[in-house]
N, C-alpha and C positions, 0 to 999 in steps of 0.2 A: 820305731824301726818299721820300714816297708816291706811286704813281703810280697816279690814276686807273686803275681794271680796263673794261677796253671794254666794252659792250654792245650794240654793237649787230647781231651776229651770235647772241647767243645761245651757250650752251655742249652740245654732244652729249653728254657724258659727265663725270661728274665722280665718283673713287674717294676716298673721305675716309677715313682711316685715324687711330684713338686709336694713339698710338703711348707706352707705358709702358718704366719704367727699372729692373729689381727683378733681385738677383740669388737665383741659389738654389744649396744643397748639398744632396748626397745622399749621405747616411753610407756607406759601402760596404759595411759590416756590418750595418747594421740596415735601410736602406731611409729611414729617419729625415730628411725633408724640411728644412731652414729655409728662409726666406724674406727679402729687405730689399728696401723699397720703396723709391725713391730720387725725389727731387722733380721729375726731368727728364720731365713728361707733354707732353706736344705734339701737336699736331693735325700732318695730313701730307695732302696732296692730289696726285692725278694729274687734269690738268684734258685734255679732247678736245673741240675744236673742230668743229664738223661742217665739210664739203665746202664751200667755197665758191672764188668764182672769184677774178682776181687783186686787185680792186678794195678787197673785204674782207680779203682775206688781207694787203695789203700794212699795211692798218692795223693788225692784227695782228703783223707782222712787227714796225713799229716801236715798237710797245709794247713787243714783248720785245725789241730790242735799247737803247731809253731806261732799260728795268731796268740795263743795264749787268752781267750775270750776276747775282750773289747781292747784288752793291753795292745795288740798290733794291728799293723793299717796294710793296705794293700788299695791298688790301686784300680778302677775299671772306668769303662763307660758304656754307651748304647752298642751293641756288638755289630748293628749293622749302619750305626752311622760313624764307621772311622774316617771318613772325608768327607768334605765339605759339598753341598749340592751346586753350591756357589763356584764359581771361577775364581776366586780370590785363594794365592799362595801363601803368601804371607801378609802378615797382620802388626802395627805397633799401635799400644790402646796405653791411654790414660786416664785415673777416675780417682775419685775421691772414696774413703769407705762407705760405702753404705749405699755405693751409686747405683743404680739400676740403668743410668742412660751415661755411654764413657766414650772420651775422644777416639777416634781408629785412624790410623794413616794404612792403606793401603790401595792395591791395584785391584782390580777385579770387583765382584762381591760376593758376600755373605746372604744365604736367602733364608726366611723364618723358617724355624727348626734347625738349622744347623747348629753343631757344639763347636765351640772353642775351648781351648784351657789357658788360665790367665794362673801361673802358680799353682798353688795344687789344687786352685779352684776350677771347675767344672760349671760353666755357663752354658745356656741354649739362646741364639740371636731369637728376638721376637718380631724385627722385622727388616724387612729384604735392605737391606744397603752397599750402594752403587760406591763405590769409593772411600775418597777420605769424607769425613764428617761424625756423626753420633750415631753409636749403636748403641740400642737397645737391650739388654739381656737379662737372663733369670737365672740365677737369685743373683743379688746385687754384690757389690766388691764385700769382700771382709775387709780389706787393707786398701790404705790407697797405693797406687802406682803411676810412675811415669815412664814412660816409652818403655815400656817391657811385651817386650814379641809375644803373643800370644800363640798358641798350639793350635793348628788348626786341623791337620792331619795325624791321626790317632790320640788325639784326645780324651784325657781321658782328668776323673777327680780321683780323690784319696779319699778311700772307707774305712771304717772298721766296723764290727760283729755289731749287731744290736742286742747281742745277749751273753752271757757268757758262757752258757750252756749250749751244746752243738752235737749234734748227734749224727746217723743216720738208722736207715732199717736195712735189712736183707729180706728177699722173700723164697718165694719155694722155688723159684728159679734159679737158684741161685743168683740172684742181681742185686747189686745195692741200689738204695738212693739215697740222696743226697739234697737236701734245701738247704736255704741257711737266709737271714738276713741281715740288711748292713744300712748304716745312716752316711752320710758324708761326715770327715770325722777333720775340725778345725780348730 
Protein backbone atom coordinates (compact mmCIF):
# COMPACT_ATOMS: atom_id res chain seq x y z
CA UNK A 1 0.00 0.00 0.00
CA UNK A 2 1.21 3.65 -0.94
CA UNK A 3 1.08 6.34 1.29
CA UNK A 4 0.56 9.76 0.26
CA UNK A 5 4.26 11.77 1.05
CA UNK A 6 3.11 15.06 3.02
CA UNK A 7 3.60 18.29 1.92
CA UNK A 8 2.83 20.65 3.51
CA UNK A 9 5.79 21.47 5.59
CA UNK A 10 8.15 21.30 2.77
CA UNK A 11 11.49 19.19 2.92
CA UNK A 12 15.01 20.91 4.54
CA UNK A 13 17.23 18.66 3.17
CA UNK A 14 17.13 15.83 1.03
CA UNK A 15 20.62 13.39 0.26
CA UNK A 16 19.90 11.16 -2.96
CA UNK A 17 22.36 8.54 -3.34
CA UNK A 18 22.89 5.97 -6.95
CA UNK A 19 23.62 3.17 -5.08
CA UNK A 20 25.48 0.36 -7.70
CA UNK A 21 26.12 -3.56 -7.11
CA UNK A 22 29.51 -4.70 -8.95
CA UNK A 23 32.09 -6.74 -7.51
CA UNK A 24 35.84 -6.54 -8.29
CA UNK A 25 39.34 -8.59 -7.96
CA UNK A 26 42.75 -7.69 -7.85
CA UNK A 27 45.20 -10.18 -8.96
CA UNK A 28 47.86 -9.97 -6.41
CA UNK A 29 50.50 -10.43 -8.69
CA UNK A 30 49.79 -8.35 -11.33
CA UNK A 31 47.54 -5.47 -10.05
CA UNK A 32 45.13 -6.86 -12.90
CA UNK A 33 41.53 -5.40 -12.00
CA UNK A 34 38.13 -7.42 -13.18
CA UNK A 35 35.04 -6.09 -12.69
CA UNK A 36 30.98 -7.50 -12.59
CA UNK A 37 28.24 -5.38 -12.75
CA UNK A 38 25.27 -6.92 -11.08
CA UNK A 39 21.59 -5.59 -11.89
CA UNK A 40 20.83 -4.42 -8.08
CA UNK A 41 20.95 -0.25 -8.95
CA UNK A 42 18.68 1.55 -6.62
CA UNK A 43 18.11 4.98 -5.67
CA UNK A 44 18.54 5.66 -1.64
CA UNK A 45 17.51 8.84 0.08
CA UNK A 46 18.06 10.61 3.54
CA UNK A 47 14.98 12.96 3.71
CA UNK A 48 15.44 16.20 6.78
CA UNK A 49 12.50 17.95 7.56
CA UNK A 50 13.09 21.45 8.85
CA UNK A 51 12.07 22.86 12.54
CA UNK A 52 8.82 22.94 12.98
CA UNK A 53 6.40 23.16 16.02
CA UNK A 54 4.09 20.39 17.43
CA UNK A 55 1.11 20.93 15.00
CA UNK A 56 3.29 19.88 11.81
CA UNK A 57 5.30 17.66 13.34
CA UNK A 58 2.58 15.45 14.71
CA UNK A 59 1.33 15.09 10.95
CA UNK A 60 4.42 13.93 10.31
CA UNK A 61 4.79 11.67 13.04
CA UNK A 62 1.71 9.84 11.85
CA UNK A 63 2.86 9.35 8.43
CA UNK A 64 5.79 7.71 9.48
CA UNK A 65 4.17 5.52 11.93
CA UNK A 66 0.95 4.64 9.01
CA UNK A 67 4.22 3.32 6.97
CA UNK A 68 4.27 0.70 9.62
CA UNK A 69 8.39 0.46 9.26
CA UNK A 70 9.62 -0.85 5.77
CA UNK A 71 5.64 -2.57 5.57
CA UNK A 72 4.52 0.70 3.44
CA UNK A 73 5.77 2.62 0.37
CA UNK A 74 5.19 6.13 -0.50
CA UNK A 75 6.18 7.68 -3.15
CA UNK A 76 8.97 10.89 -3.86
CA UNK A 77 11.57 12.26 -6.06
CA UNK A 78 14.33 15.10 -6.55
CA UNK A 79 12.12 18.06 -5.10
CA UNK A 80 13.47 20.52 -7.43
CA UNK A 81 13.64 18.47 -10.49
CA UNK A 82 9.80 17.97 -11.04
CA UNK A 83 10.23 18.90 -14.83
CA UNK A 84 12.04 18.18 -17.44
CA UNK A 85 15.12 20.83 -18.46
CA UNK A 86 14.49 19.33 -21.85
CA UNK A 87 11.59 20.51 -24.22
CA UNK A 88 10.28 17.19 -24.54
CA UNK A 89 6.30 16.56 -23.18
CA UNK A 90 5.84 13.45 -23.59
CA UNK A 91 7.61 10.33 -23.86
CA UNK A 92 6.91 6.41 -25.11
CA UNK A 93 10.10 3.99 -24.24
CA UNK A 94 10.63 0.39 -24.74
CA UNK A 95 13.34 -1.83 -23.13
CA UNK A 96 14.03 -4.96 -22.13
CA UNK A 97 14.72 -5.90 -18.09
CA UNK A 98 17.83 -4.94 -17.11
CA UNK A 99 18.18 -2.23 -19.93
CA UNK A 100 20.22 0.74 -19.10
CA UNK A 101 19.92 2.03 -22.87
CA UNK A 102 15.68 1.87 -24.05
CA UNK A 103 13.84 2.86 -27.31
CA UNK A 104 11.97 6.73 -26.72
CA UNK A 105 9.48 7.94 -29.41
CA UNK A 106 9.08 11.32 -28.77
CA UNK A 107 9.21 15.28 -29.73
CA UNK A 108 11.34 17.56 -28.24
CA UNK A 109 14.39 16.31 -25.73
CA UNK A 110 15.43 14.87 -22.73
CA UNK A 111 18.79 16.63 -21.35
CA UNK A 112 21.40 14.57 -18.89
CA UNK A 113 20.10 14.84 -15.55
CA UNK A 114 16.70 14.98 -16.20
CA UNK A 115 14.15 12.12 -14.34
CA UNK A 116 11.55 10.30 -15.92
CA UNK A 117 9.35 7.61 -14.41
CA UNK A 118 8.68 4.47 -16.36
CA UNK A 119 6.13 2.62 -13.69
CA UNK A 120 7.05 3.03 -10.37
CA UNK A 121 10.38 3.06 -11.58
CA UNK A 122 12.46 6.35 -11.11
CA UNK A 123 15.14 6.83 -13.88
CA UNK A 124 17.75 9.82 -14.39
CA UNK A 125 18.44 10.41 -18.65
CA UNK A 126 22.40 10.13 -18.79
CA UNK A 127 22.52 11.72 -21.90
CA UNK A 128 20.96 14.81 -23.84
CA UNK A 129 18.57 13.15 -26.67
CA UNK A 130 17.10 15.01 -29.48
CA UNK A 131 14.05 13.01 -30.39
CA UNK A 132 13.08 9.58 -31.12
CA UNK A 133 16.02 7.07 -30.98
CA UNK A 134 17.86 5.43 -27.57
CA UNK A 135 17.97 6.78 -24.29
CA UNK A 136 20.21 6.31 -21.83
CA UNK A 137 19.24 6.05 -18.07
CA UNK A 138 20.03 4.95 -14.41
CA UNK A 139 19.29 2.27 -12.97
CA UNK A 140 18.23 0.03 -15.75
CA UNK A 141 14.58 -1.40 -16.28
CA UNK A 142 13.34 -4.01 -13.68
CA UNK A 143 10.80 -5.16 -16.09
CA UNK A 144 10.56 -5.07 -19.74
CA UNK A 145 8.13 -2.75 -21.35
CA UNK A 146 6.58 -1.82 -24.62
CA UNK A 147 5.22 1.68 -25.66
CA UNK A 148 4.49 2.53 -22.05
CA UNK A 149 4.34 6.57 -21.69
CA UNK A 150 6.84 7.54 -19.37
CA UNK A 151 6.28 10.44 -16.60
CA UNK A 152 8.20 13.17 -17.32
CA UNK A 153 6.66 15.86 -15.37
CA UNK A 154 6.44 15.29 -11.59
CA UNK A 155 8.12 12.26 -11.59
CA UNK A 156 8.53 10.61 -9.17
CA UNK A 157 9.73 6.46 -7.67
CA UNK A 158 8.26 4.40 -4.99
CA UNK A 159 10.22 4.18 -1.39
CA UNK A 160 9.82 2.57 1.64
CA UNK A 161 11.79 3.13 5.31
CA UNK A 162 15.18 1.67 5.41
CA UNK A 163 14.53 0.74 9.00
CA UNK A 164 11.81 0.03 10.88
CA UNK A 165 12.63 2.09 13.69
CA UNK A 166 11.70 5.93 13.20
CA UNK A 167 11.80 8.44 15.53
CA UNK A 168 12.15 12.07 16.14
CA UNK A 169 13.59 14.68 18.83
CA UNK A 170 12.24 17.84 20.51
CA UNK A 171 14.56 20.48 21.70
CA UNK A 172 14.30 23.43 24.16
CA UNK A 173 12.56 25.21 21.59
CA UNK A 174 10.11 23.70 21.50
CA UNK A 175 10.80 22.27 17.70
CA UNK A 176 10.83 19.00 16.54
CA UNK A 177 12.92 17.25 13.93
CA UNK A 178 12.56 14.93 11.93
CA UNK A 179 14.96 12.58 9.46
CA UNK A 180 14.29 9.37 8.34
CA UNK A 181 15.60 7.20 5.53
CA UNK A 182 14.32 5.32 2.52
CA UNK A 183 15.69 2.80 -0.43
CA UNK A 184 13.59 2.62 -3.72
CA UNK A 185 11.33 -0.32 -2.74
CA UNK A 186 10.62 -3.06 -5.92
Amino acid sequence: MSIAFPDHTGIANVTMRMVNTTAISTSPFTGVQQTQSYPNERWEADVTLPPMRRADAALWCAWLASLRGRAGTFTMGDPLSAAPTGTATSATVTGAAEANEITVTMTGTLLAGDYIQIGVGYHMVLADQDGNGTLSIWPALRASVTDVAAVLTGAVGTFRLMSDENGWNVNSASQYGITFSAHEAY
